[in-house]
SELOMI-53346 format. One record per residue (C-alpha): x, y, z; residue in one letter; residue number from 1. Coordinates in nm, 3 decimals. Layout:
<tivos>
X	Y	Z	a	NUM
...
</tivos>
This chain:
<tivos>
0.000	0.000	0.000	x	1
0.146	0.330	-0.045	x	2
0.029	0.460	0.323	x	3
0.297	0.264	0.380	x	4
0.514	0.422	0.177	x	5
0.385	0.687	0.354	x	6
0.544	0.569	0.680	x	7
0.841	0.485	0.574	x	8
0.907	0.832	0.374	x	9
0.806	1.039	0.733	x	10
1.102	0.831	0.902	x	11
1.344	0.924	0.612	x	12
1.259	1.225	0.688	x	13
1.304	1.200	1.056	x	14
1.649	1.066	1.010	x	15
1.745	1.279	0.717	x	16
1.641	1.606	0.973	x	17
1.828	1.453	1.292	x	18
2.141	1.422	1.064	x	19
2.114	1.804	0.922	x	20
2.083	1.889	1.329	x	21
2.371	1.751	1.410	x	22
2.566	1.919	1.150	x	23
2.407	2.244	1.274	x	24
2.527	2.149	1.641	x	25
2.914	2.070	1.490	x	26
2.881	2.434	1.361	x	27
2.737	2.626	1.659	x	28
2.970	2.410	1.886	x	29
3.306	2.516	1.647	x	30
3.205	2.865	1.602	x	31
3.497	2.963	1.860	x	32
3.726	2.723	1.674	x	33
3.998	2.916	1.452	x	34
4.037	2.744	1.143	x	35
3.700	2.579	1.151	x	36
3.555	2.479	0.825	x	37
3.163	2.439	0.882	x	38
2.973	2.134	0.760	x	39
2.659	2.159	0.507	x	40
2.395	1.911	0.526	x	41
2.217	1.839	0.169	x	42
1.871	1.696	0.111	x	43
1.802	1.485	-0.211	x	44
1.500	1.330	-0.288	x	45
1.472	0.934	-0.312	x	46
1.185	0.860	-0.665	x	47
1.044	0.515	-0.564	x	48
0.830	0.545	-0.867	x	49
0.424	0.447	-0.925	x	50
0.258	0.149	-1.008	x	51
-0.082	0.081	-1.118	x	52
-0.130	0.440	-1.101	x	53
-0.079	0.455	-0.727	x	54
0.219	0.679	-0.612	x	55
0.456	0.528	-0.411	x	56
0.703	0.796	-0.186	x	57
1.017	0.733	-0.192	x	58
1.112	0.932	0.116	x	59
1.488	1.189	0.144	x	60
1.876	1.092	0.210	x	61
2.123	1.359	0.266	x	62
2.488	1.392	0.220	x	63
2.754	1.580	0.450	x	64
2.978	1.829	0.317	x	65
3.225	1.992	0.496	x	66
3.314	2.314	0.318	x	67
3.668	2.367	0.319	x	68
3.690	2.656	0.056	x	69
3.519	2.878	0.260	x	70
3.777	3.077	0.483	x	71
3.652	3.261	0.791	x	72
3.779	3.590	0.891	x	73
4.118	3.712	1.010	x	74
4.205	3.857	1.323	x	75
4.504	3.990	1.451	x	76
4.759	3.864	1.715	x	77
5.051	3.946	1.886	x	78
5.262	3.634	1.779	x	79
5.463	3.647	1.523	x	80
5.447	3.275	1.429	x	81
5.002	3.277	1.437	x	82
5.006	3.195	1.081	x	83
4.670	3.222	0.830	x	84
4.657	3.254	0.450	x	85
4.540	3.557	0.286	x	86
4.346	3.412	-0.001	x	87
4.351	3.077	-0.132	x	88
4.623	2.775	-0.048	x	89
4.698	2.578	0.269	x	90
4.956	2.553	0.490	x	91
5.163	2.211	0.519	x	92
5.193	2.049	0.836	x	93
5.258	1.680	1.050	x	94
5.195	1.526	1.352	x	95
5.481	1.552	1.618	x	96
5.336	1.188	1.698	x	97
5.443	1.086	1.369	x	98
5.834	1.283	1.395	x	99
5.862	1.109	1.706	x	100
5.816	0.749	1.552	x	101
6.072	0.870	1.271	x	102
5.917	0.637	1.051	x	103
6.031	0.805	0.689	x	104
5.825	1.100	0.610	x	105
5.571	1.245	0.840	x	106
5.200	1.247	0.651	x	107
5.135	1.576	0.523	x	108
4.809	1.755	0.667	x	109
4.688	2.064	0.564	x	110
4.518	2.385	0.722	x	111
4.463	2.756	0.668	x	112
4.531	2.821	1.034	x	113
4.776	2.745	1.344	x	114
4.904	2.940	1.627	x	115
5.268	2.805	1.598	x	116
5.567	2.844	1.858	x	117
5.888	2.673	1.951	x	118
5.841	2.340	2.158	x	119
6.095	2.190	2.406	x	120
6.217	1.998	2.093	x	121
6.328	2.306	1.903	x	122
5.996	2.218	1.625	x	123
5.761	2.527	1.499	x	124
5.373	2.351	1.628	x	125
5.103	2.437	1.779	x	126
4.991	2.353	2.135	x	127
4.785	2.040	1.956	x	128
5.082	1.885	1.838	x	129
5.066	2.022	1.501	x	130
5.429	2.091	1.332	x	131
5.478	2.332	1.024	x	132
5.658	2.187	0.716	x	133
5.887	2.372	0.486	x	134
6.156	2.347	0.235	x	135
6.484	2.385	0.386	x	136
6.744	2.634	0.286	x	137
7.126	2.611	0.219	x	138
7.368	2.885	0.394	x	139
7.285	3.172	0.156	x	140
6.948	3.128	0.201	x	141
6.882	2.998	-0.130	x	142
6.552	2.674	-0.129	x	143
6.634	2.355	-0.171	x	144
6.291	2.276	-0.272	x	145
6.168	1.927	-0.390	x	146
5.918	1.856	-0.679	x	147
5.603	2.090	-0.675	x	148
5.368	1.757	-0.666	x	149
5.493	1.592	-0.361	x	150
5.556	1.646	-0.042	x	151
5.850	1.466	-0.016	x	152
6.059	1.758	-0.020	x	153
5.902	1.911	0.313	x	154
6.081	1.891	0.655	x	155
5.958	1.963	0.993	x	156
6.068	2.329	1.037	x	157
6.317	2.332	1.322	x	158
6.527	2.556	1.527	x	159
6.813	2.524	1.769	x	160
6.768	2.751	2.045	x	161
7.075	2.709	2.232	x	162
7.326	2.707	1.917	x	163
7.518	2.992	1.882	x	164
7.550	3.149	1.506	x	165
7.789	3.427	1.391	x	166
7.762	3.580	1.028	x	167
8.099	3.630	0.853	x	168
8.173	3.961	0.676	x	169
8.144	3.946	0.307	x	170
8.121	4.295	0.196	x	171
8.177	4.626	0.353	x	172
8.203	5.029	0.233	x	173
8.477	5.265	0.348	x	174
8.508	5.654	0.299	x	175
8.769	5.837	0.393	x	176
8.919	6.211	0.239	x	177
9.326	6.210	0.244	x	178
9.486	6.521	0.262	x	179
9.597	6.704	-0.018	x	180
9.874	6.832	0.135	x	181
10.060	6.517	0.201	x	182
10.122	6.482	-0.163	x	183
10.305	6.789	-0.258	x	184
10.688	6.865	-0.238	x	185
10.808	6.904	0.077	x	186
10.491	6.732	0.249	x	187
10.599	6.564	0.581	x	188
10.287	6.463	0.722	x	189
10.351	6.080	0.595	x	190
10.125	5.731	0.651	x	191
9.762	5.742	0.749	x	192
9.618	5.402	0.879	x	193
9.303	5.276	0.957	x	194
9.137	4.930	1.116	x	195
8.809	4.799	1.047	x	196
8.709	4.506	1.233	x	197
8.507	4.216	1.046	x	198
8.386	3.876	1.127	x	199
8.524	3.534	1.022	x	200
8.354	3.227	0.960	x	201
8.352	3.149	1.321	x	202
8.197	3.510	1.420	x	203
8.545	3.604	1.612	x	204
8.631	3.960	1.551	x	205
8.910	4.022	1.332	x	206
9.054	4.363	1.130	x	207
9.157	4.466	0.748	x	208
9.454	4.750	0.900	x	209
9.408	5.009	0.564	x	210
9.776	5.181	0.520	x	211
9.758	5.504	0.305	x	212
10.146	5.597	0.199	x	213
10.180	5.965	0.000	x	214
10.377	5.974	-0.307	x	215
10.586	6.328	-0.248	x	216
10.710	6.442	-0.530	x	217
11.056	6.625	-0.539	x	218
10.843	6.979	-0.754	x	219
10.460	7.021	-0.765	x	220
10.218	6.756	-0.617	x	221
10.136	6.389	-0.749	x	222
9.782	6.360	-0.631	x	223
9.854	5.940	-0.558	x	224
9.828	5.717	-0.255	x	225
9.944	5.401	-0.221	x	226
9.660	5.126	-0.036	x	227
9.824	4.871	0.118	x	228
9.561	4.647	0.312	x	229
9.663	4.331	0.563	x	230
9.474	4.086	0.744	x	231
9.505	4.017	1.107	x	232
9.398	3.633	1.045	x	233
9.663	3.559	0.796	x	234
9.949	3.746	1.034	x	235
9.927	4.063	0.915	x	236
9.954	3.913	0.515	x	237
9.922	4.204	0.252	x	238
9.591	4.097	0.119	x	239
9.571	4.397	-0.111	x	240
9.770	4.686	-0.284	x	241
9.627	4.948	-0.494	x	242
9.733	5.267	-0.629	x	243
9.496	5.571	-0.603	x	244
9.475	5.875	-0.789	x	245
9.279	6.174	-0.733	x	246
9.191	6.449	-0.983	x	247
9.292	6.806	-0.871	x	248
9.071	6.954	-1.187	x	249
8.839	7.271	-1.162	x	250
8.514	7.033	-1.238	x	251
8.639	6.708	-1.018	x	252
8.909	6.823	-0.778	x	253
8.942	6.590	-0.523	x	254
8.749	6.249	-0.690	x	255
8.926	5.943	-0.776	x	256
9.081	5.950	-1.161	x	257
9.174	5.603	-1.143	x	258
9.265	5.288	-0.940	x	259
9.583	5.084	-1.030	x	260
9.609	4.716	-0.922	x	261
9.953	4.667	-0.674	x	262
10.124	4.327	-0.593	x	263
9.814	4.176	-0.415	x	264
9.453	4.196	-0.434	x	265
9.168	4.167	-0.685	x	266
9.133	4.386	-0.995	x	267
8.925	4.746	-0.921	x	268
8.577	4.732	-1.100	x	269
8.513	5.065	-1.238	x	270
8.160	4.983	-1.245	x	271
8.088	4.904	-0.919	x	272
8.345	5.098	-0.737	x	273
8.461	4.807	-0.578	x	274
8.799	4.576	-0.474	x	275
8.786	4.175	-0.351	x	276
9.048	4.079	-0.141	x	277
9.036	3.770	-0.006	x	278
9.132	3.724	0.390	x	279
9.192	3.378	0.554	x	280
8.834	3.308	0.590	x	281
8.727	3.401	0.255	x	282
8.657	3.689	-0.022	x	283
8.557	4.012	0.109	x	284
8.438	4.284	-0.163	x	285
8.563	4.681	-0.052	x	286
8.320	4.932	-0.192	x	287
8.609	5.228	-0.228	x	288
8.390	5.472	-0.454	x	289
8.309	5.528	-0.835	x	290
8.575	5.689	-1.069	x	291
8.474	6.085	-1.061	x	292
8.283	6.042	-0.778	x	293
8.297	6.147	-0.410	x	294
8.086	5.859	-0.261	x	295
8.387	5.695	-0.149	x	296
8.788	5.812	-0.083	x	297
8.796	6.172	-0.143	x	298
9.117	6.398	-0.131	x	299
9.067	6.749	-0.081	x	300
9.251	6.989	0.228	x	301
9.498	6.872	0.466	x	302
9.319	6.645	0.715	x	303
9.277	6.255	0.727	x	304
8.898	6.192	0.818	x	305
8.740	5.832	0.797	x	306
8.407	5.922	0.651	x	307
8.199	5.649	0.568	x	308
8.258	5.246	0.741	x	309
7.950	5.010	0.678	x	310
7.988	4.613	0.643	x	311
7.785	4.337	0.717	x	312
7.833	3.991	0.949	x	313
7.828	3.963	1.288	x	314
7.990	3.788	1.573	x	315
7.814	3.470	1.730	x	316
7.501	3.542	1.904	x	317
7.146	3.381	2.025	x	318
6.842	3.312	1.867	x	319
6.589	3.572	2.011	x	320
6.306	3.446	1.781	x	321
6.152	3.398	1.443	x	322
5.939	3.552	1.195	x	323
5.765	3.441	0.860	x	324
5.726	3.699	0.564	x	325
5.442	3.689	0.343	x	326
5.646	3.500	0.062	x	327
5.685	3.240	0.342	x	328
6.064	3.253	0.444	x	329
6.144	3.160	0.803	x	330
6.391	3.403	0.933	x	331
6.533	3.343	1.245	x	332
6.652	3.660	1.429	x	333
6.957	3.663	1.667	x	334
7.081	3.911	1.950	x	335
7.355	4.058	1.758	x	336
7.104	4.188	1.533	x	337
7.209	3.944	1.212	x	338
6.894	3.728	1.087	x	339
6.879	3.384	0.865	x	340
6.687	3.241	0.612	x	341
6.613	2.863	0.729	x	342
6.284	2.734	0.527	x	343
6.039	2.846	0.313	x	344
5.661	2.761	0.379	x	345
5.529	2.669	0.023	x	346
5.145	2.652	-0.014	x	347
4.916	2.373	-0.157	x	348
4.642	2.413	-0.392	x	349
4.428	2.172	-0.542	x	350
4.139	2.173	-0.767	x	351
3.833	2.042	-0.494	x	352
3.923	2.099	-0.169	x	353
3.650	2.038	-0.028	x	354
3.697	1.665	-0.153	x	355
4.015	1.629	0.116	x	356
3.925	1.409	0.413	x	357
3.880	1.556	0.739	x	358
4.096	1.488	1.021	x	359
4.132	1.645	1.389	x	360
4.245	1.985	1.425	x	361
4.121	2.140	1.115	x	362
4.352	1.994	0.933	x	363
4.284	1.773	0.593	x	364
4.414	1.491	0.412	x	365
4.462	1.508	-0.022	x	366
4.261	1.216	-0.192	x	367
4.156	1.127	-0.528	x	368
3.843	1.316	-0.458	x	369
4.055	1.706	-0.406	x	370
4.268	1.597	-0.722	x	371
4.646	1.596	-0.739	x	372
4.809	1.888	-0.492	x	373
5.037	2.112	-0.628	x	374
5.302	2.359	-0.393	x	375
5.326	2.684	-0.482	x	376
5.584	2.945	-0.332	x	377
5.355	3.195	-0.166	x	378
5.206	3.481	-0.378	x	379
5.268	3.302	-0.707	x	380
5.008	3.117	-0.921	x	381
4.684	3.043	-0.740	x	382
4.792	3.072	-0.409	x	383
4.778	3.395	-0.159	x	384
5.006	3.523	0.075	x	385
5.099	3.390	0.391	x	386
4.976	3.599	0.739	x	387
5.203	3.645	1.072	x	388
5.058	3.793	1.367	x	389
4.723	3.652	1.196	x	390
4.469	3.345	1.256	x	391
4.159	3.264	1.077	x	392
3.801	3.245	1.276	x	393
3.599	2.995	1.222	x	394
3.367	3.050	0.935	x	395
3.081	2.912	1.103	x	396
2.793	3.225	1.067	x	397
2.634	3.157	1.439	x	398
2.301	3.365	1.332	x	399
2.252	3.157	1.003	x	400
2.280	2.821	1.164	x	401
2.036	2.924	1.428	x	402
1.769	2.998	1.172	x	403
1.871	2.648	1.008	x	404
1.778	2.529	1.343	x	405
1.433	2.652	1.311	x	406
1.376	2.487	0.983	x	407
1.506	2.193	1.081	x	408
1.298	2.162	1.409	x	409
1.009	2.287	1.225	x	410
1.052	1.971	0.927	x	411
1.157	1.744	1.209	x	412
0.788	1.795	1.382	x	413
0.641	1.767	1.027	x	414
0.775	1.471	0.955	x	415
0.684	1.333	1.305	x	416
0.343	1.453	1.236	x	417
0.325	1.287	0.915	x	418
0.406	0.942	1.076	x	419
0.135	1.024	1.383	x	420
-0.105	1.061	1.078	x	421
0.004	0.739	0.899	x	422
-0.060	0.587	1.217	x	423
-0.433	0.713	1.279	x	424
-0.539	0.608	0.924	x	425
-0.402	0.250	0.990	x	426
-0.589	0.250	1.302	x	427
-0.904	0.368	1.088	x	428
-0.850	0.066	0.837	x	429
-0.834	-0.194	1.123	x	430
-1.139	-0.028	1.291	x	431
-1.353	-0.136	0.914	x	432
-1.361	-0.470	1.067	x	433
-1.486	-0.364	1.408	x	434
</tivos>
């Protein structure tokens, strides 16, 4: 009979209502929950067909889906390693259960939010055992990324709190004027020196001692120095020689005219305005100023007056904290002030995400349903930016659920009251025979 049809259509619906409920309840409950991804409940009808002209109700199912592609808001923080995305991609991370085991690769998981800090173990996670993956970087800070379609590349990001890291000295710029006067006939006023420390490969503090010897002429003035630099790490070796000379014209008195190559030392580049000399722990390049220009050893007057000293490196200091730029480079930051590139945080895209299985945490796992995953450096392709001092709300809409409450208390009843009715008319068929 299709009153019972009836029946068995109201239950459908009882069960098809109950499950949309507890979806609702998963939402309301998660609406605190950064990084929540809300779950939609769909109804689809169930066509049991008609025979001999009697319709026959086939009753509802639903399916569950949770909707990972919508992002909730962001909100700020005042921790530099609360990490969201700022558009579309996800975030890479593990379990530190599965690092522990050390059982090849950790699983990758993914998320658009995590409130990430050092552990005791020296890993970037979060307080649920979540740990960030990244791409590791060689000494320059250059990635040594692995294939865009697998994660194989990825490494738990960690940091070494109690190592100690110095930054040698690769480059510096020096300005200094030299006095005129020294280089005329007669002049008496003879060698000018100067020391710049720099940092070795170790971060110990060493110095380039910068001699500056006059050529006197025996009539007139010769307008040339002679550079002779040495290097306190190699025993005070000559590590350069150069020959400077200044113009003493109306247009350019005082600039360099030219820069002469000595017994020691790399060749001057006339385009750069700078030197390499190369000390025991390696090449440093000496920024000494452009041909014509006064941006780097002037001579002009009769005084000797270091102008201009700026190099990089520094000696061996702490790790003070760490920091992740929108491209996704993880810069550790020290207390002399020196910094280091140590990953990159790629993001993942994939065509369906909402197709990735769901797993504790907000966090999701790729299958064949999302399509193949892809990493993308941050900002490039179809992937956003990555957020510090940002996390992502849930995206649960608190006032919108609540009226899907309603509804779905209001077809609950109906469907209850369809079944109460079923019931009465089968009572009415068995009361024919009364």
């Amino acid at each position: 009979m299709t009153i019972s049809s009836s029946l068995y259509a109201g239950v459908s619906g009882l069960g098809a209502n109950a499950s949309r409920l507890a979806s609702i309840s998963d939402n309301i409950a998660n609406s605190s929950t950064a990084g929540y991804k809300r779950v939609q409940t769909d109804f689809h009808s169930i066509v049991a067909g008609s025979s001999g002209g009697a319709y026959s109700a086939g009753g509802v199912r639903t399916t569950n889906v949770r909707l990972v592609d919508q992002r909730g808001p962001l909100v700020t923080t005042d921790n530099p390693t609360d990490l969201a995305v700022r558009g579309s991609g996800f975030l890479p991370v593990t379990t530190l259960s599965e690092i522990a085991a050390g059982n090849g690769a950790p699983t990758m998981r993914l998320t658009t939010a995590g409130a990430f800090s050092m552990n005791s173990d020296g890993y970037l996670a979060t307080e649920s055992g979540l740990a960030l993956l990244g791409w590791p970087t060689d000494a320059a800070g250059n990635t040594l990324a692995g294939a865009v379609d697998s994660s194989d590349g990825l490494e738990p990001v960690y940091l070494n709190k109690n190592q100690l890291v110095g930054e040698p000295t690769t480059s510096m710029q020096i300005g200094a004027n030299l006095p005129a006067t020294a280089t005329e006939a007669g002049a008496t006023s003879g060698v000018e020196s100067l020391s710049i420390e720099y940092f070795d490969n170790l971060g110990s503090s060493e110095n380039l001692d910068i001699e500056f010897t006059p050529t006197v002429p025996a009539t007139g003035k010769s307008n040339t120095w002679t550079m002779t630099i040495t290097d306190t790490a190699s025993g005070g070796a000559v590590v350069g020689e150069y020959t400077l000379e200044f113009d003493d014209s109306r247009t350019d008195g005082g600039n360099l005219a030219s820069v002469t190559l000595g017994s020691a030392g790399g060749a001057y580049d006339s385009s750069t305005g700078s030197v390499i000399v190369d000390v025991d722990g390696g090449p440093i390049e000496i920024n000494i100023g452009l041909i014509g220009e006064n941006d780097g050893f002037t001579q002009v007057s009769d005084t000797f007056a270091p102008a201009t000293i700026t190099k990089d490196g520094a000696t061996a200091g702490n790790l003070l904290g760490v920091d992740v730029d929108t491209s996704g480079f993880v810069r550790a930051n020290y207390s002399t002030g020196a910094s280091r590139i140590l990953y990159k945080i790629p993001l993942v895209d994939m065509p369906n995400p909402n197709g990735m299985v769901s797993m504790d945490y907000q966090t999701f796992l790729p299958s064949a349903d999302s399509g193949a995953f892809f990493l993308w450096n941050a900002g490039d392709g179809p992937t956003g930016e990555i957020a510090g001092f940002t996390r992502e709300e849930s995206s649960t809409d608190v006032a919108g659920e609540l009226t899907n409450m309603i509804q779905t208390q209001r077809a609950y009843s109906s469907n209850a009251k369809v079944i109460q009715t079923v019931d009465e008319m089968l009572q009415e068929t068995t009361n024919i025979k009364r």
